[in-house]
C-alpha positions as a Markdown table, in Angstrom:
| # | Residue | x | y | z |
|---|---|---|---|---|
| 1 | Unk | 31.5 | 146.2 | 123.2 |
| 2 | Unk | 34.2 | 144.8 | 121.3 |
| 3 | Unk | 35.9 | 141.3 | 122.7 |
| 4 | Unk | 39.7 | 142.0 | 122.9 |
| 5 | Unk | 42.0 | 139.2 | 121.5 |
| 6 | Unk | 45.9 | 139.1 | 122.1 |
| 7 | Unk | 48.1 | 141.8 | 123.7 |
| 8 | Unk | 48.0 | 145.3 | 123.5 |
| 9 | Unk | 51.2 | 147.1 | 122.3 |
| 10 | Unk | 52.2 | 148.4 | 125.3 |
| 11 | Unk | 51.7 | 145.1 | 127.1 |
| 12 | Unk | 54.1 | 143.8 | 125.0 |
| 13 | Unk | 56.6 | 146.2 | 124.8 |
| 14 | Unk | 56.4 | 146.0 | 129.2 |
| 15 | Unk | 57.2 | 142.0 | 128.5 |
| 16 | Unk | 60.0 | 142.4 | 126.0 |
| 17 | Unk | 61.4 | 144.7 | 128.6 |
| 18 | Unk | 61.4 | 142.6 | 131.3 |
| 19 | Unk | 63.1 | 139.7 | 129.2 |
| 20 | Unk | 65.7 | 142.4 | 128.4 |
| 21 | Unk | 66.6 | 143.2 | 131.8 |
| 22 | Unk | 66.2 | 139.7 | 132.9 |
| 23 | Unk | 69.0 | 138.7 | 130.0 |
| 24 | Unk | 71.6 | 140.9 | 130.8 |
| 25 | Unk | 71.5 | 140.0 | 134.9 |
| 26 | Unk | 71.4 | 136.5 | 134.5 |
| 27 | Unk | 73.5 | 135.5 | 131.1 |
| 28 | Unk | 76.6 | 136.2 | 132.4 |
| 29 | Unk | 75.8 | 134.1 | 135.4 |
| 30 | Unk | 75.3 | 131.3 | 133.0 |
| 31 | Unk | 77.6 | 132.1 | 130.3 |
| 32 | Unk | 81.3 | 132.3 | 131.7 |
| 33 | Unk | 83.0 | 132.4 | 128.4 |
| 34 | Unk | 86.6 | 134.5 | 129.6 |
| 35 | Unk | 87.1 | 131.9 | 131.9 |
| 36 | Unk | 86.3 | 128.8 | 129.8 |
| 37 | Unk | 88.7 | 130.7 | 127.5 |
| 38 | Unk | 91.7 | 130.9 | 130.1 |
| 39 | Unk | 90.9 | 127.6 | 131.6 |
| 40 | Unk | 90.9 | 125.6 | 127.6 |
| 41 | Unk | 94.8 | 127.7 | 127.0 |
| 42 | Unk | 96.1 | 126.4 | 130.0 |
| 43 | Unk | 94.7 | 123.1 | 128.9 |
| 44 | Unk | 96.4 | 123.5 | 125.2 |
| 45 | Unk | 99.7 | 124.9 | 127.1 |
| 46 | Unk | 99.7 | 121.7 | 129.6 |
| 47 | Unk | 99.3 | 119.7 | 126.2 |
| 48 | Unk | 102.4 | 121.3 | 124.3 |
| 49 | Unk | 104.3 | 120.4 | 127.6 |
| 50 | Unk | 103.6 | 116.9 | 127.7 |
| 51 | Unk | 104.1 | 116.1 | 123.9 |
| 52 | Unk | 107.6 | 118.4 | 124.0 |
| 53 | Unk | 108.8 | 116.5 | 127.0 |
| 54 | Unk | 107.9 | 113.0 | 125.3 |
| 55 | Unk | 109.7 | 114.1 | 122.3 |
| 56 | Unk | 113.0 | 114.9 | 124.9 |
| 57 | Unk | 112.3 | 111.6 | 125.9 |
| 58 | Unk | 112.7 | 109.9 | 123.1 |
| 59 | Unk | 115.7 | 111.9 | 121.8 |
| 60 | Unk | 117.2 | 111.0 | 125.4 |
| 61 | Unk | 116.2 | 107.6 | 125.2 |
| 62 | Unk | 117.8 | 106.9 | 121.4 |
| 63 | Unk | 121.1 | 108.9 | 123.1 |
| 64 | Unk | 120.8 | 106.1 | 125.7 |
| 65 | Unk | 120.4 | 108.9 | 128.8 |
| 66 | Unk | 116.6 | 108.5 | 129.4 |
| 67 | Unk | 117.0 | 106.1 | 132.8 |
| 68 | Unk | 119.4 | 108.6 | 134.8 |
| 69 | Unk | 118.9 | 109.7 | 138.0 |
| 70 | Unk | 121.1 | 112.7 | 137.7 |
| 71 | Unk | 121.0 | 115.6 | 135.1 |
| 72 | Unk | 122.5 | 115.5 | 131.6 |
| 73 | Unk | 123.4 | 117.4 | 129.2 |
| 74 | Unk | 121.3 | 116.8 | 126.2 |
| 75 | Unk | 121.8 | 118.0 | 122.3 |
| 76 | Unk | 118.0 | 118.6 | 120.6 |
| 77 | Unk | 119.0 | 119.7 | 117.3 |
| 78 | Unk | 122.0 | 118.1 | 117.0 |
| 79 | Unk | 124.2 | 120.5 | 116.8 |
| 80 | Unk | 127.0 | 119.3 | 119.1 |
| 81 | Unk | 126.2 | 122.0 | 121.8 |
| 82 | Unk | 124.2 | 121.5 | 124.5 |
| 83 | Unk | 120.4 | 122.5 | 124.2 |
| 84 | Unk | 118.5 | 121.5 | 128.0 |
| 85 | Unk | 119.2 | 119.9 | 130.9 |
| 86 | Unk | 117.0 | 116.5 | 131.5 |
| 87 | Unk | 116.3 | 114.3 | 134.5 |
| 88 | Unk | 115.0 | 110.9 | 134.5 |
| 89 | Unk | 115.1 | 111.9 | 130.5 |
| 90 | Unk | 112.4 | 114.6 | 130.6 |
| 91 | Unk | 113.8 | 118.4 | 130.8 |
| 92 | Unk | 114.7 | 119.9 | 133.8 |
| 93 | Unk | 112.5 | 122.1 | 135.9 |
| 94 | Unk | 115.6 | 124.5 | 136.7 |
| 95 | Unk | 115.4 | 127.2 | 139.5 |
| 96 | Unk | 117.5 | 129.6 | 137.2 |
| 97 | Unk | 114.6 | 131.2 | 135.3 |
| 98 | Unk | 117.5 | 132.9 | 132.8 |
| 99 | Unk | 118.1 | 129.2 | 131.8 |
| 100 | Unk | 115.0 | 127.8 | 132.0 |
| 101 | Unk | 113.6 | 130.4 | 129.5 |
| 102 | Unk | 116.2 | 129.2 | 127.1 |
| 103 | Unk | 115.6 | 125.6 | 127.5 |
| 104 | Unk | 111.5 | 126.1 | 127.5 |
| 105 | Unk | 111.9 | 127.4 | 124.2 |
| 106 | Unk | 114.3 | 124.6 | 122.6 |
| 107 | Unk | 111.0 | 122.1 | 123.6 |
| 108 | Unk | 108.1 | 123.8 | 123.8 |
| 109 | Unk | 107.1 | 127.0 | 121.7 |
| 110 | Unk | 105.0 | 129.8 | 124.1 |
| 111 | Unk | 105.4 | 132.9 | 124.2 |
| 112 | Unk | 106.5 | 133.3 | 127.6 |
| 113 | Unk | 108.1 | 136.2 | 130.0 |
| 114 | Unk | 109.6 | 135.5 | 133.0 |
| 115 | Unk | 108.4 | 136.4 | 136.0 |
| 116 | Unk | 111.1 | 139.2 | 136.9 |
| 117 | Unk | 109.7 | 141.5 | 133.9 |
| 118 | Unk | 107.9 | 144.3 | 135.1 |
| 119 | Unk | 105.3 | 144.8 | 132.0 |
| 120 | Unk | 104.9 | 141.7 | 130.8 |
| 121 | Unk | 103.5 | 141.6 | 127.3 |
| 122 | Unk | 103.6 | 138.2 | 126.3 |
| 123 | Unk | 100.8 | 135.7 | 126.9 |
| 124 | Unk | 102.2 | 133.3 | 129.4 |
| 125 | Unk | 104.6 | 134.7 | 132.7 |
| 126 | Unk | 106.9 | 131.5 | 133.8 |
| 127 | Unk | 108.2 | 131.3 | 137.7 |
| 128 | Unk | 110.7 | 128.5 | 139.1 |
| 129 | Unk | 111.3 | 126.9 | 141.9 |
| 130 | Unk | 113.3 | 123.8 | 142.8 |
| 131 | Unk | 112.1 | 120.7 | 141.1 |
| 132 | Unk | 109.1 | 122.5 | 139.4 |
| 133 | Unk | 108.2 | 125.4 | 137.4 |
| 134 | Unk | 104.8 | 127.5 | 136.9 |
| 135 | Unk | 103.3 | 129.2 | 134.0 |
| 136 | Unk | 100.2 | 131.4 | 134.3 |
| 137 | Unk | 98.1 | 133.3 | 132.0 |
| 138 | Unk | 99.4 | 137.0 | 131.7 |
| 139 | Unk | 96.9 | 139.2 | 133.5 |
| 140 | Unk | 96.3 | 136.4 | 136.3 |
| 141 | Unk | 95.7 | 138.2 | 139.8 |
| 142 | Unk | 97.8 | 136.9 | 142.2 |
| 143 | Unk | 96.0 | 134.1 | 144.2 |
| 144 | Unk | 93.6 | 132.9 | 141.8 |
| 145 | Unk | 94.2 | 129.2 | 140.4 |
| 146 | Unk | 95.0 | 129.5 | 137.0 |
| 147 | Unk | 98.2 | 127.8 | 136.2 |
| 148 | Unk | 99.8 | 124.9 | 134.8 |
| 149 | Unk | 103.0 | 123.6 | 136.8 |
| 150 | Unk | 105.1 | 121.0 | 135.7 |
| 151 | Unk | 106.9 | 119.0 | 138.2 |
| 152 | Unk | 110.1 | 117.0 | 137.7 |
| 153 | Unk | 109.9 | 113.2 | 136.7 |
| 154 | Unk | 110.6 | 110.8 | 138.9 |
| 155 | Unk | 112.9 | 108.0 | 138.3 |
| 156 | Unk | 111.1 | 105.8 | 135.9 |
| 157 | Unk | 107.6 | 107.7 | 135.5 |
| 158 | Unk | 106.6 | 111.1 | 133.4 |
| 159 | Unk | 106.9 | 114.3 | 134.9 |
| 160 | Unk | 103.7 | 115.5 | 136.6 |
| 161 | Unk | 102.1 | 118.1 | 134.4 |
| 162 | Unk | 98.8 | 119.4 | 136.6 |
| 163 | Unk | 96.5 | 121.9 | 135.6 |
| 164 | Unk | 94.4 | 124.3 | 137.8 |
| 165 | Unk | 91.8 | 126.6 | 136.9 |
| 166 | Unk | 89.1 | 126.6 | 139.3 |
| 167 | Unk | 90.2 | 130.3 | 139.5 |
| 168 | Unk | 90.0 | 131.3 | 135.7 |
């Protein structure tokens, strides 16, 4: 009688199978990657917010308009027409998502829909309300938290730029 040493083929074929299957169930419990994906854009689009406001800022602040309570007119590019509306010297969250879309893009460069579209086919979809507006990831289900919304300054802070993607 012959003493056996290691695994048999089959045995190890059997254990390479089961490491298979247990791979595939369990990796994308651990691996979330899509969402890590959505969740870091909103984090880069929340970014391009808060440097393009601070640069409206300043450009409101060297026009000497950066400490008003009400909205002004503001010139970006210097062109002697009027590019965004600010508050407080940071843009405008404006209801009117026809003119918001237009002033987004004179600060901030996404490409953006607005919500109205009916086949969106840009990466970002942009909704308005009074004081604020929203921008979520283009495919978003309604109801899951995966958007950044930027809130009007206050007199004499930054406006509130808040990110949520528990739902990404």
């Amino acid at each position: 009688m012959r003493k056996q040493t290691g695994f048999t083929l089959i045995e190890l074929i059997i254990v390479i199978v089961i490491l298979g299957i247990l791979a595939v169930t369990a990796a994308p419990r651990f691996i979330n990657l899509q969402g890590d994906a959505r969740a870091s854009t909103l984090q880069g689009v929340a970014a391009a917010l808060q440097g393009g406001s601070q640069l409206v800022f300043a450009k409101a602040a060297i026009n000497g308009v950066q400490a008003t309570n009400t909205s002004n007119d503001l010139d970006i590019d210097n062109d002697g027409t009027a590019d965004l509306t600010i508050i407080n010297g940071y843009p405008n969250a404006n209801p009117n998502l026809g003119a918001l879309d237009v002033e987004l893009a004179e600060w901030v460069d996404l490409d953006i829909e607005l919500s109205t579209v009916a086949n969106p086919t840009s990466a970002f979809i942009l909704t308005a309300d009074t004081n604020l507006f929203t921008i979520t990831l283009n495919g978003t289900a309604a109801g899951e938290d995966c958007e950044v919304v930027y809130t009007n300054a206050d007199e004499g802070e930054a406006p509130n730029i808040a990110v949520t993607d528990t739902g990404c």
